[in-house]
C-alpha positions in Angstrom: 20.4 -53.5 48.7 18.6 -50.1 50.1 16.5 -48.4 47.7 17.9 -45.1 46.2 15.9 -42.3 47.9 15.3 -40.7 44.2 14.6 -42.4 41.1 14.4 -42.2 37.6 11.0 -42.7 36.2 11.0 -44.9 32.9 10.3 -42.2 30.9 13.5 -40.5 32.6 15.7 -43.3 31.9 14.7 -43.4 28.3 15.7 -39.9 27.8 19.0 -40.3 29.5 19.5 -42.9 26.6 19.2 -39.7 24.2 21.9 -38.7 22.3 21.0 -37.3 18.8 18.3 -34.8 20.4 21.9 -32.5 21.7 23.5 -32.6 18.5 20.7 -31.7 16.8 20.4 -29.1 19.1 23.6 -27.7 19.0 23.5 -27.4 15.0 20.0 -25.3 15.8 21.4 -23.0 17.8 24.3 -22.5 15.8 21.8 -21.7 12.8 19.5 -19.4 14.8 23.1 -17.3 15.3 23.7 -17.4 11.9 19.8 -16.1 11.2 20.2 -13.3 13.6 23.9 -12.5 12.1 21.4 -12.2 8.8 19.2 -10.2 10.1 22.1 -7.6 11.8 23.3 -7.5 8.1 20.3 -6.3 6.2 19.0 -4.2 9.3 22.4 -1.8 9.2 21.6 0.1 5.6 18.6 0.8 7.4 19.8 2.6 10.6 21.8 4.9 8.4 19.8 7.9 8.9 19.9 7.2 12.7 21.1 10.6 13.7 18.0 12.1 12.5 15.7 9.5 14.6 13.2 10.9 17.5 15.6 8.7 19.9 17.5 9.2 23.1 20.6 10.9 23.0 23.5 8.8 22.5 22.0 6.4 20.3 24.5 4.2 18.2 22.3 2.3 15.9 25.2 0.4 14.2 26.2 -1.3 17.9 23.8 -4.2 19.1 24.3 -7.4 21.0 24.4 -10.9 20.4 23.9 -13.3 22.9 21.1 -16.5 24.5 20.9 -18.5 27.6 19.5 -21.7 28.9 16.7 -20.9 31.0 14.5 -18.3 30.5 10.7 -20.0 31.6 13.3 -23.3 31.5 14.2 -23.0 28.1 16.8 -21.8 25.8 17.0 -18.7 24.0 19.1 -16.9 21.7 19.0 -13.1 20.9 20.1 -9.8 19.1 19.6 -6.7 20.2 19.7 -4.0 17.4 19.4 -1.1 17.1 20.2 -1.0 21.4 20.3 1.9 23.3 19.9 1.4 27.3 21.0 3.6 30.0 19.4 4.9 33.4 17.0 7.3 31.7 15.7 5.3 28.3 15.2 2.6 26.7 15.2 2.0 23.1 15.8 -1.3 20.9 14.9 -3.7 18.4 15.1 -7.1 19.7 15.4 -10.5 17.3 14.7 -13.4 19.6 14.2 -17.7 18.9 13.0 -18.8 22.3 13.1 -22.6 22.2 9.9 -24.5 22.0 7.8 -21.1 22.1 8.6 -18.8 18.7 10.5 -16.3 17.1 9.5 -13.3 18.0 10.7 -9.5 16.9 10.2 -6.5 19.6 10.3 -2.6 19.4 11.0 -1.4 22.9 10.4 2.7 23.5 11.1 4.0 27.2 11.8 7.7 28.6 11.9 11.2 27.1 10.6 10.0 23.6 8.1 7.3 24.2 5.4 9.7 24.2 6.0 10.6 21.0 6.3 7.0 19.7 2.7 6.5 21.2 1.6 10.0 19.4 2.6 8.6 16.4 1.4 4.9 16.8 -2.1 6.1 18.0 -2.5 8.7 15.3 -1.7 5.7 12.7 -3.6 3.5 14.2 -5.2 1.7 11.0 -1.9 1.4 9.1 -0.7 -0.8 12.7 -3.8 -2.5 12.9 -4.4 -6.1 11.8 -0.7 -6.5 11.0 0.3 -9.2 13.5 1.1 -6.7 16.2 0.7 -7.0 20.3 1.2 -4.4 22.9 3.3 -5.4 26.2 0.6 -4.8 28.6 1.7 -5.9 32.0 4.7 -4.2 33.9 7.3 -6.4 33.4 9.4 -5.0 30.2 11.2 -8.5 30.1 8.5 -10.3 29.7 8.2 -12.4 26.3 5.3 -14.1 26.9 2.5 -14.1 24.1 -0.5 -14.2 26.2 -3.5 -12.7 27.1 -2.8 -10.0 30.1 1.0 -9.4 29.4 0.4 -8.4 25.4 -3.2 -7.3 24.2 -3.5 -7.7 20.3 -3.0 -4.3 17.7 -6.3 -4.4 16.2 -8.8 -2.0 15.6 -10.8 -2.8 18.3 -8.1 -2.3 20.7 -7.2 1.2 20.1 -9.0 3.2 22.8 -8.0 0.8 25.5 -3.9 0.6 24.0 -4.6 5.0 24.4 -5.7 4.6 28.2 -3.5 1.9 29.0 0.1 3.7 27.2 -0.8 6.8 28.8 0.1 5.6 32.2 2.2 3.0 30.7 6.0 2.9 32.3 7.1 2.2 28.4 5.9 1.1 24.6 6.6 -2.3 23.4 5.4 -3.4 20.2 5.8 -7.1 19.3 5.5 -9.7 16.3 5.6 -13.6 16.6 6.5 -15.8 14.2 5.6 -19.3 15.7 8.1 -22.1 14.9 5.7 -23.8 12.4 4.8 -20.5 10.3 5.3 -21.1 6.9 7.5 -17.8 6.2 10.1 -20.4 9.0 9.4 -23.3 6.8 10.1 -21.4 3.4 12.8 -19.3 4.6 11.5 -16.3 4.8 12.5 -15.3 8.8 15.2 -12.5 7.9 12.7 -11.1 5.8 9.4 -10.6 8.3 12.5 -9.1 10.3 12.8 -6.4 7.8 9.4 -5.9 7.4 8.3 -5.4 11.0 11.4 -2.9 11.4 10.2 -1.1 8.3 6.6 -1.0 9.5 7.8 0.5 12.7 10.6 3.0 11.3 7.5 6.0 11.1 7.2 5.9 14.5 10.7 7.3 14.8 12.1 8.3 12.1 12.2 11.7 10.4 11.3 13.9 13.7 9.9 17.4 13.9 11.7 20.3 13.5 
């Protein structure tokens, strides 16, 4: 018989055999949905005072979104955004993100008429940011969730006069925490609460504006 002009390595034939792998898989997921359903709970009590945030007009920080795919860099995600504001002229959201085989991670995104406030305020605070886990998005792509060096530049104290040069030509701010996979606060439950804390460390920079 003619040989079949593709074929399956060994290795691929094994993991066709594989069927526990995507059940397993499918009670993840459905536990990183109910993590970030978590997370949307205990973050609403604190976007009550919303209105009085230096934010874009139009911001409704009780709506936010919910969703994953299959394929971003190949691999599966899931996702909430909240708070979420996004329109032609700014950008601002919290987003809570498990990208599979990567990390959680947790992003403030600041774009348009108040980022350059947010970056007043981030740069005059510098030390109380620094050394807390933080990166800066440094290359142009906003989308971009990749933690490495050349797309996010560590929040350290070292870091602070390039972060000033670099945000002051910057299209947008984007301030990010990861929690890798094997972190102990994933292994003792503790996820929906370095949530809370990275939003709570980051409310200064918007909350309570100027008269």
């Amino acid at each position: 018989m003619p040989v079949d002009p593709i074929q399956l390595s060994e290795e691929e034939r094994s993991h066709l055999q594989e069927r526990e792998f995507f059940y397993a898989r499918k009670a993840i997921r459905g536990k990183l949905r109910l993590l970030l359903t978590a997370i949307r709970k205990e973050l609403l009590p604190l976007c009550h005072d919303s209105k009085s945030w230096l934010a874009p007009d139009g911001l409704d920080a009780s709506r936010g979104q919910q969703a994953g795919g299959e394929y971003y860099h190949d691999l599966p995600y899931v996702y909430l955004d909240l708070p979420k504001h996004f329109s032609r002229e700014a950008t601002f959201t919290f987003r809570w993100m498990a990208w599979w085989g990567n990390y959680f991670f947790f992003a403030f995104i600041s774009q348009g008429p108040t980022m350059a406030r947010h970056v007043e305020r981030l740069l005059a605070s510098w030390d109380a940011f620094a050394a807390r886990g933080l990166f800066i998005g440094v290359n142009e792509d906003l989308w971009d969730w990749r933690a490495e060096p050349g797309i996010v530049m560590p929040l350290v104290p070292a870091t602070r006069e390039a972060a000033a040069e670099l945000l002051a030509r910057h299209p947008f701010l984007k301030l990010v925490r990861v929690v890798p996979f094997d972190d102990p606060a994933v292994a003792e439950g503790r996820v929906v609460g370095e949530a809370v804390a990275f939003f709570t460390l980051l409310k200064p920079l918007f909350a309570d504006p100027e008269p």
